[in-house]
Every structure is written in C-alpha cells, then in structure tokens.
C-alpha positions in Angstrom: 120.2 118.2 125.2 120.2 114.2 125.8 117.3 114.6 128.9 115.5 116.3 125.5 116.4 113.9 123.3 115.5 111.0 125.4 112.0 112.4 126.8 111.1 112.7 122.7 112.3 109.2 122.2 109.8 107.8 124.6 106.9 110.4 122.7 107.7 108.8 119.5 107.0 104.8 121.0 104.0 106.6 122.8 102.5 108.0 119.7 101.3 105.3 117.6 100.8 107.8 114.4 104.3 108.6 114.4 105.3 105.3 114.9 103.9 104.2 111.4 105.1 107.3 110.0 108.7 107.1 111.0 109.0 103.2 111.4 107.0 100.8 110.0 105.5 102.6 106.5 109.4 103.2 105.7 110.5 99.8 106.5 107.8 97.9 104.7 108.4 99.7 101.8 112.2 99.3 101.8 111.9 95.3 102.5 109.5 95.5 99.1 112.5 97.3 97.3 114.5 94.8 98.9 112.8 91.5 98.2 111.9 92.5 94.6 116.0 93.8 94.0 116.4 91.9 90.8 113.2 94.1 88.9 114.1 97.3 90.3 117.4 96.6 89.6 116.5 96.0 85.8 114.2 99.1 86.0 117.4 101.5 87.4 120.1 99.4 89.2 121.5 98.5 92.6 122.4 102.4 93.0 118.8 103.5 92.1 117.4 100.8 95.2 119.7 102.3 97.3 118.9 105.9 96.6 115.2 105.5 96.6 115.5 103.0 100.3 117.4 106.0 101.4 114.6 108.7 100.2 112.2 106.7 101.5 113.2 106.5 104.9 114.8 110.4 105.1 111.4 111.6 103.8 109.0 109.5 106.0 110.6 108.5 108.9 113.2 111.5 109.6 111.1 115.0 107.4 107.7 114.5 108.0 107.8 112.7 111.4 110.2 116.1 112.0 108.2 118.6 110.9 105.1 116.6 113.3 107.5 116.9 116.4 108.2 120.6 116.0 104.5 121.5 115.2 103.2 119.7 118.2 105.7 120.8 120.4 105.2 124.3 119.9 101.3 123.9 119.9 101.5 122.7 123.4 103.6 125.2 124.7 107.1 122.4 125.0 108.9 125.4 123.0 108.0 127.9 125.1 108.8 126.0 128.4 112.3 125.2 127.0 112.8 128.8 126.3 112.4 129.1 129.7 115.4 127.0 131.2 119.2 127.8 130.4 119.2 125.4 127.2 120.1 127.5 124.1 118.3 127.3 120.9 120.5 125.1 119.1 120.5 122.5 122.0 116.9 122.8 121.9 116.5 121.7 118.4 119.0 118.8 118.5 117.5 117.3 121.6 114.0 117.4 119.8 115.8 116.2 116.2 118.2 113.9 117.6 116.3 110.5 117.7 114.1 110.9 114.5 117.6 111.6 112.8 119.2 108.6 115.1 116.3 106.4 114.1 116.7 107.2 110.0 120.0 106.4 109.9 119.7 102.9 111.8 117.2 102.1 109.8 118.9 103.0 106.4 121.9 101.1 107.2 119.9 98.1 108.3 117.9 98.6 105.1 121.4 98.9 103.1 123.2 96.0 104.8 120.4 93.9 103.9 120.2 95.1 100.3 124.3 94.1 100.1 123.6 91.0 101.6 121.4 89.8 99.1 122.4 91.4 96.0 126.5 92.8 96.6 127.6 95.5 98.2 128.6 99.2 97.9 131.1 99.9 95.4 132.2 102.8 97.9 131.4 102.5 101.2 132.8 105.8 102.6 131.1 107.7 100.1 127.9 105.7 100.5 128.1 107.3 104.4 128.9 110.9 102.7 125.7 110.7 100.5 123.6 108.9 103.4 124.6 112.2 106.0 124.1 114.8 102.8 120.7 113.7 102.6 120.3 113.4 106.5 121.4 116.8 106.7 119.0 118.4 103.5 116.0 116.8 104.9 116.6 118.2 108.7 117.3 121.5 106.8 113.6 121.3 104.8 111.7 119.7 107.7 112.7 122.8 109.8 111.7 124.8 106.7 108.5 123.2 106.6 108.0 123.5 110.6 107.5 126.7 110.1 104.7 126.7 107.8 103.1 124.2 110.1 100.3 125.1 112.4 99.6 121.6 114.1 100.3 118.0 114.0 97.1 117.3 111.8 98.7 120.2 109.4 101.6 118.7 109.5 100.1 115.8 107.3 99.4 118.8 104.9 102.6 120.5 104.8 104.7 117.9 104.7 103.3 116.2 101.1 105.0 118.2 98.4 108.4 118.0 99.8 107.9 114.0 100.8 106.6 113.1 97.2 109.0 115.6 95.8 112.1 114.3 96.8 111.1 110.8 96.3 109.8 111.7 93.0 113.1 113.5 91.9 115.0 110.0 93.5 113.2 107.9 91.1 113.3 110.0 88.3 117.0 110.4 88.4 117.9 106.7 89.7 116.3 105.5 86.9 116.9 108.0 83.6 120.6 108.8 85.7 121.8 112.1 84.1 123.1 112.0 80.8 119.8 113.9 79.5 119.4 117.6 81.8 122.3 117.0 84.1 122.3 120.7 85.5 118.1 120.2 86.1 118.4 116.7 87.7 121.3 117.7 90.1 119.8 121.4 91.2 116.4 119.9 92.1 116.3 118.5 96.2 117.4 115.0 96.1 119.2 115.0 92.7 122.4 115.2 93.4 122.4 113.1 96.6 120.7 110.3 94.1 123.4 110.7 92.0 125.8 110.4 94.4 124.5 107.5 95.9 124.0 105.7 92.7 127.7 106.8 92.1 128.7 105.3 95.4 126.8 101.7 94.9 127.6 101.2 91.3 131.2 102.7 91.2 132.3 103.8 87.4 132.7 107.3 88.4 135.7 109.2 90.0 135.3 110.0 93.7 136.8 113.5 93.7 134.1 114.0 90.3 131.1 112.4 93.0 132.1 114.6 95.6 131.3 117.8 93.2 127.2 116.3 94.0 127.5 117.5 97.3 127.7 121.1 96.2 124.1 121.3 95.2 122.7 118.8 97.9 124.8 121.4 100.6 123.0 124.3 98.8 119.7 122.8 99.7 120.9 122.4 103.4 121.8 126.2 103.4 118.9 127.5 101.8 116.5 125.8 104.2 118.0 126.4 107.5 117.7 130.1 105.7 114.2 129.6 105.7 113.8 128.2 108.7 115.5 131.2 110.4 113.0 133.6 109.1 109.6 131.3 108.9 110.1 129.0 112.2 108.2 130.7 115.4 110.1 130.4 118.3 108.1 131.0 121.9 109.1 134.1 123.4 112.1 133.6 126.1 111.2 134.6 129.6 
C-alpha cells in the first residue's frame, strides 16, 4: 500500500494539470477567503470561511483530482497490473487515495491555522477535526462514485463538475443563510450538514452532542456513495 501510495505521490508533482487542480487553484482561493476575512465574515461569519476553505479544497484538490487518478489509472492498464500482484482491493485503493487525501488535509489545516491566526480561532477544535474528516470521508466516497462514470482523464474534467460546484454551492448557501429556513433540505443535501457542523464548531453557540446529530446525514452520503461505487466502479479483471 505505501510503495502505491508513494509511486502516485511522485505522478501528482509530475503532472502539472493535477498539480493546479489539487494545489495551487485550491490554495489561491482559500488565501482570497483568507485575506478578505472581515467581508466574508460580514457576508456569513468565521464558520461560513471555514466551511467554504474546507469545500474548496475537499472538492478541488482531494474529489476531482480523485476521480482523475482512478480514471487514468484504469485507462492505462495500472488497475489491471495491481490486480495482478497479492495486494487486495482495499489496499489498492488506499495506496492510490492516500496522498490526494494526505495532501487535502495539510492543506486545510494550513488554510485554517492561518484563518485563526488572523481573525481567532475555532470555538471547538475537536469538533472542527470531526467535521474536517466527515467531509474527507463524503468526498472520497463521491469521487469513487464518480470514478465510475469516468472514462478518462479528459472526462474526468466532465464528470467531476456537478458534484465540485454542487457541494460548494450547498457550502455557501448554507454558511451564509445557516438553517433556520428548510433545516431538513439544507442538512440532507451533500455538504449541508458538514457546513453546519463546521460553522457550529468555529462559531460555538450550539451544543456538541446536538452538532454531532450533522454527522448522521454527512455519514449517509459516505454510505450511499461507496454503494455506488461498488456497483458503477470497473475493476480490471484479476489474473
């Protein structure tokens, strides 16, 4: 799994295209959310920053560069000559996930450390790790959903649009309007809840144990898209 994981490290610095993808479009938009705190803090609040700098990374840099990775590998025949060796499945797909989700999360607490620095920290810092992981986790799930729709690399730039403005579109419309208008609608869509719950864990006013209820819905994402991925994701033949 780690001789995997490390060989797809090295792809990623070789492949300039997923290098912007996954690094620097993510991060230059975060340092804007970053810089200009004070007027998306007016727009939303600290929470909302936070949620959508999360989104924004998770969606770019970890889904779509995800999905990418998958497609190409199977296109040139990677899958099939792991399916070959003694590696199982699930090792399989860690090695390959492993540093896109390793990267995401550096770069989301880098983003997030800076964002305290300049304008406070976390009112919750565990449960800003909980949301951060729940919304690792549901993206993983939907970009091995998506992988399975995917025919290529260039497809991959297809596929991968819906979901990417989806989530982030669902992000900013709950970090901003929060949830007192269509709770039940704003929590069930992909990304809702795990706003909420970061917004909950940056701005504080709410009761943990009533925060942790968010992760029912985000968890239900993660479910129904590795169940997906289990029927729509085409593995190489074993030999």
């Amino acid at each position: 799994m780690l001789s995997i994981a490390s060989s797809e490290l090295i792809q990623i610095f070789r492949n300039r295209l997923v290098l912007v993808t996954s690094l620097i479009v993510p991060v230059a938009v975060c340092v804007l959310f970053v810089r200009q705190h004070e007027t998306f803090a007016a727009i939303g609040s600290l929470g909302y920053i936070a949620a959508i700098v999360t989104f924004t990374v998770a969606a770019f840099g970890l889904y779509a560069t995800a999905v990418t990775t998958l497609a190409s590998r199977r296109q040139n025949l990677f899958l099939k000559r792991l399916r070959s060796t003694a590696a199982g499945d699930a090792r399989i797909l860690t090695g390959l996930l492993l540093p896109v989700a390793v990267l995401a999360l550096i770069q989301v607490a880098a983003i997030l450390t800076a964002l305290a620095v300049v304008a406070g920290g976390p009112s919750n810092v565990a449960l800003l790790v909980v949301a951060v992981l729940a919304t690792v986790a549901m993206m993983i799930g939907l970009a091995l959903a998506t992988a399975g729709l995917t025919n290529s690399p260039e497809h991959a730039q297809v596929t991968t649009l819906p979901v990417t403005l989806g989530v982030i579109a669902v992000a900013s419309w709950v970090g901003i309007t929060g949830t007192a208008d269509l709770a039940w609608l704003k929590r069930l869509l992909p990304g809702g809840a795990a706003t909420e719950l970061t917004r909950n864990a940056w701005n504080g006013g709410v009761a943990v144990t009533d925060s942790l209820l968010l992760l029912a819905p985000t968890l239900g994402w993660v479910v129904i898209a590795v169940a997906l991925a289990t029927r729509l994701f085409r593995w190489e033949p074993r030999r």
